[in-house]
Legacy VTK file of the C-alpha trace (Angstrom):
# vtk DataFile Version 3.0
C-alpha trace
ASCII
DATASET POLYDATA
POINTS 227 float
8.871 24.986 2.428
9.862 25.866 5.753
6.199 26.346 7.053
5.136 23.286 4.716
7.906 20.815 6.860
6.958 22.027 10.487
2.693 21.126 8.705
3.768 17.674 8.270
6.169 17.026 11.521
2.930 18.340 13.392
0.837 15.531 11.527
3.806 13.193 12.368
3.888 14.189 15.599
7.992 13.970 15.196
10.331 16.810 14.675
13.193 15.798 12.614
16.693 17.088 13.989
17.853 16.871 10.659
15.765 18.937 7.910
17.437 17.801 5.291
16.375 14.791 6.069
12.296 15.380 5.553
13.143 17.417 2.219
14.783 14.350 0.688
11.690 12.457 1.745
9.546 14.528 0.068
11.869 14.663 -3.060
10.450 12.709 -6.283
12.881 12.025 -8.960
10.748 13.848 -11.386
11.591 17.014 -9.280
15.468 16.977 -10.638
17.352 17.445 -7.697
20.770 16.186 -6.706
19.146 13.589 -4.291
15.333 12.463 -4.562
13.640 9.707 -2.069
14.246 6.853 -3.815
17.214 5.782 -1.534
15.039 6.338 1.706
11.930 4.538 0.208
14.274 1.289 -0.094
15.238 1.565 3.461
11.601 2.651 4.634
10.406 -0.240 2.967
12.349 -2.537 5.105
12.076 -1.140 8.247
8.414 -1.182 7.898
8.294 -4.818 7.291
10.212 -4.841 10.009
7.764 -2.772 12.606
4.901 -4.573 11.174
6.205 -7.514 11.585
7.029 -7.050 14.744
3.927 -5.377 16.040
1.743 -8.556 14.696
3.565 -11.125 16.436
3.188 -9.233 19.561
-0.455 -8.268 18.982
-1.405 -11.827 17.654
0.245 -14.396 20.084
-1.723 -17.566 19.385
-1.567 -17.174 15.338
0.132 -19.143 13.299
2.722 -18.089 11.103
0.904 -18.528 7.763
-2.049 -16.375 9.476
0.901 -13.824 10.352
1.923 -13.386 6.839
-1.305 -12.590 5.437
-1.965 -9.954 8.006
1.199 -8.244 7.052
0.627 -8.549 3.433
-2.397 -6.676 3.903
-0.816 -4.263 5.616
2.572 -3.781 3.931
1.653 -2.829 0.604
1.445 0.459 -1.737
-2.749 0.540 -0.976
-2.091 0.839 2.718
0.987 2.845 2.945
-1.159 4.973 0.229
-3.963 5.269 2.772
-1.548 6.698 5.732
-0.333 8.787 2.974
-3.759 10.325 2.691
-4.123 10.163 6.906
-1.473 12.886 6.460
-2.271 14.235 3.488
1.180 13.999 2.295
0.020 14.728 -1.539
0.204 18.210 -0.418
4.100 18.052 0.594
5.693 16.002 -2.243
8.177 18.095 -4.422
7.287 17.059 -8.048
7.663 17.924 -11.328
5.085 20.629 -13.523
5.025 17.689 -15.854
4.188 15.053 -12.685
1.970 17.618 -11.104
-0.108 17.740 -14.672
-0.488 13.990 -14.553
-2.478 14.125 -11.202
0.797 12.825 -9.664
0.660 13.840 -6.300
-3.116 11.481 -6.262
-0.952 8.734 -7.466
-1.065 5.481 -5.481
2.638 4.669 -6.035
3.847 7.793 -4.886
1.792 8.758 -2.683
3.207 4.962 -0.999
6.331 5.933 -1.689
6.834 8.743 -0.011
5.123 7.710 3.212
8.155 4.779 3.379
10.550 7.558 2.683
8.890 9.173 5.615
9.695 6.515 7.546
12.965 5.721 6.432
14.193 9.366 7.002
12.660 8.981 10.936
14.564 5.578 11.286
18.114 7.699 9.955
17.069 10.787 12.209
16.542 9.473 15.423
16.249 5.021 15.092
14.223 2.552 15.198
12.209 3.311 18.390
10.829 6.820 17.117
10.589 5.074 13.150
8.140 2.617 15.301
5.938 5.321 17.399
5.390 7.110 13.961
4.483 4.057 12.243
2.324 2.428 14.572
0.333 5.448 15.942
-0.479 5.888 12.140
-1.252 2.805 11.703
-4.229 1.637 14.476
-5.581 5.145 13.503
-6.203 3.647 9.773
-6.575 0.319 10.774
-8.646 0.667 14.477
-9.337 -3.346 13.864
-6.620 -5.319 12.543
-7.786 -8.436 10.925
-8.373 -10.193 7.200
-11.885 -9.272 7.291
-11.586 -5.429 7.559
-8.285 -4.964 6.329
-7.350 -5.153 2.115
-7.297 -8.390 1.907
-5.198 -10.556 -0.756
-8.043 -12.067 -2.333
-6.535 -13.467 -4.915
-4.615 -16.012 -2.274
-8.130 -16.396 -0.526
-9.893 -17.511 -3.711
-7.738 -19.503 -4.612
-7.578 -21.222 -1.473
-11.774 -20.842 -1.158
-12.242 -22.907 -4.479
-9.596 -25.243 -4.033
-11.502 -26.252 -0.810
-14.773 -26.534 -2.385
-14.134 -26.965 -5.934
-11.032 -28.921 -6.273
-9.597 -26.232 -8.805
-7.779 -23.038 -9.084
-9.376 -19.859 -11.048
-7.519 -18.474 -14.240
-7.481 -14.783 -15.002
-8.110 -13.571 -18.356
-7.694 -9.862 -19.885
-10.773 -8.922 -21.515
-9.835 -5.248 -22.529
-7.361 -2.639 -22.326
-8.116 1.186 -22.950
-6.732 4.997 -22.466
-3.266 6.889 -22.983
0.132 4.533 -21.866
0.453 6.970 -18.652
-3.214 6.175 -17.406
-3.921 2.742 -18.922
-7.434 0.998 -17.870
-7.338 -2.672 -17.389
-10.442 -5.011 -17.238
-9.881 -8.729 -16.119
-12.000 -11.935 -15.928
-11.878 -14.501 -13.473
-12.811 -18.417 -15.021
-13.417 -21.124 -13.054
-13.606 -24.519 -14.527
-13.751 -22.246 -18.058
-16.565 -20.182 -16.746
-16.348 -16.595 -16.159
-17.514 -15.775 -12.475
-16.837 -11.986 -12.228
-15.049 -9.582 -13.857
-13.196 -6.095 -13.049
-11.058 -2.767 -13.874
-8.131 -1.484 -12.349
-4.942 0.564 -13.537
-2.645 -2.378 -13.455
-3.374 -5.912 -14.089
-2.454 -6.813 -10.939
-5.218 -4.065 -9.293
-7.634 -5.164 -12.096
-6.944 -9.195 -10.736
-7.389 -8.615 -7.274
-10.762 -6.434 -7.384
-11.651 -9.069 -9.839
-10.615 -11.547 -7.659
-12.438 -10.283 -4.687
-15.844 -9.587 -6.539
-15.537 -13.461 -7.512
-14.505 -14.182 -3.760
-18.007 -12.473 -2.583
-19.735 -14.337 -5.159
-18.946 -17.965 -4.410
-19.212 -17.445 -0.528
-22.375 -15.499 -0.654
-23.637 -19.279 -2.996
-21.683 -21.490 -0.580
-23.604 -19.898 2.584
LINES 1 228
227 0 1 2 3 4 5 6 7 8 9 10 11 12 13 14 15 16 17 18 19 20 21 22 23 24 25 26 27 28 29 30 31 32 33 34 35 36 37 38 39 40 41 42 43 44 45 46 47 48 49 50 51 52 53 54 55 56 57 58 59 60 61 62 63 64 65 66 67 68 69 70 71 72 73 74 75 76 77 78 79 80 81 82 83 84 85 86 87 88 89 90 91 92 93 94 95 96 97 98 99 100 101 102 103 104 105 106 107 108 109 110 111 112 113 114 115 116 117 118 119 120 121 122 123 124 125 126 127 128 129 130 131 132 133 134 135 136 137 138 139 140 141 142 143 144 145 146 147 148 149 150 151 152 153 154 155 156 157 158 159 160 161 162 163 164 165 166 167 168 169 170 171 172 173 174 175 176 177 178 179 180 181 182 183 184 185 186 187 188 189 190 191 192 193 194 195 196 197 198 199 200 201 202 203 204 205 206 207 208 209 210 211 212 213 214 215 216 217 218 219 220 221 222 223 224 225 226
């Protein structure tokens, strides 16, 4: 584990004065220990919004607040704290269970996010806010090298709706067509109507994920026609 902690602070460029610290980080509550990351992810979480937050409004001086809160929503969420995750391939440091590790948990999008805002919450505890932002935002323009809605995720169920309310007059209505597999490793597929009429559909392994890449096929769709 040892070898395995000094890996990671490498990747993290960050050497944690408290060890302890990193472990907990690393700890998923499947892994039955006396303290898991669970605590740390809540406090991650925040302090990321934070950073983010923060980082935009200096980056992005003459946008408007709205425009502000859609670039962080596409940045704060569990599919771009997943894809730091991979950046530092923390899958391969997460302390599971056998029964976690058999269900292809440490390629799990939830804990893979998870863990990265445990990361970040054990660097704000260990040494504040300043070195919590260095690791945060290094990570991020190395994902991200152009921040903005059209190469970032993008929250396209908010931008359809607000594409064919401008040109239709309506909103779209999402449907579930099918469901399949096993409880742990459900497959959704979800339709998106407009005016009645289904304009794309899509599969994901939540409703949600199934709505949005629905969403953003349909979003494609109606631009590429509106062009």
């Amino acid at each position: 584990m040892k070898e395995s902690i000094k890996e990671l602070e490498q990747r993290l460029d960050y050497q944690f004065k408290d060890t302890q610290l990193i472990i907990q980080a690393l700890t998923h509550k499947s892994y039955k220990k006396t303290k898991n990351n669970e605590r740390l992810e809540f406090l991650g979480d925040a302090v990321l919004d934070l950073i983010v937050g923060e980082y935009l409004y200096m980056k992005f001086p003459s946008k408007s607040e709205g425009e502000l809160s859609k670039l962080r929503a596409s940045l704060v969420n569990d599919k771009s704290f997943k894809n730091l995750a991979l950046e530092l391939n923390l899958g391969n440091y997460i302390l599971i269970s056998a029964a976690e590790e058999n269900n292809q948990g440490r390629d799990k999008d939830s804990l893979l996010s998870n863990a990265f805002e445990a990361i970040i919450g054990a660097i704000y505890l260990d040494e504040g806010i300043e070195s919590a932002k260095k690791t945060a935002i290094t990570l991020l323009e190395k994902v991200y090298p152009k921040i903005d809605m059209q190469t970032l995720f993008k929250d396209y169920k908010t931008l359809l709706q607000e594409f064919t309310q401008a040109h239709f007059g309506v909103t779209p209505e999402y449907i579930l067509v099918r469901s399949s597999g096993p409880d742990h490793k459900k497959e959704f597929e979800m339709a998106v109507l407009l005016k009645g009429k289904k304009v794309a559909k899509a599969r994901g392994s939540t409703k949600k994920e199934a709505e949005q890449n629905a969403a953003e096929r349909a979003f494609k769709i109606l631009e590429k026609e509106k062009r």
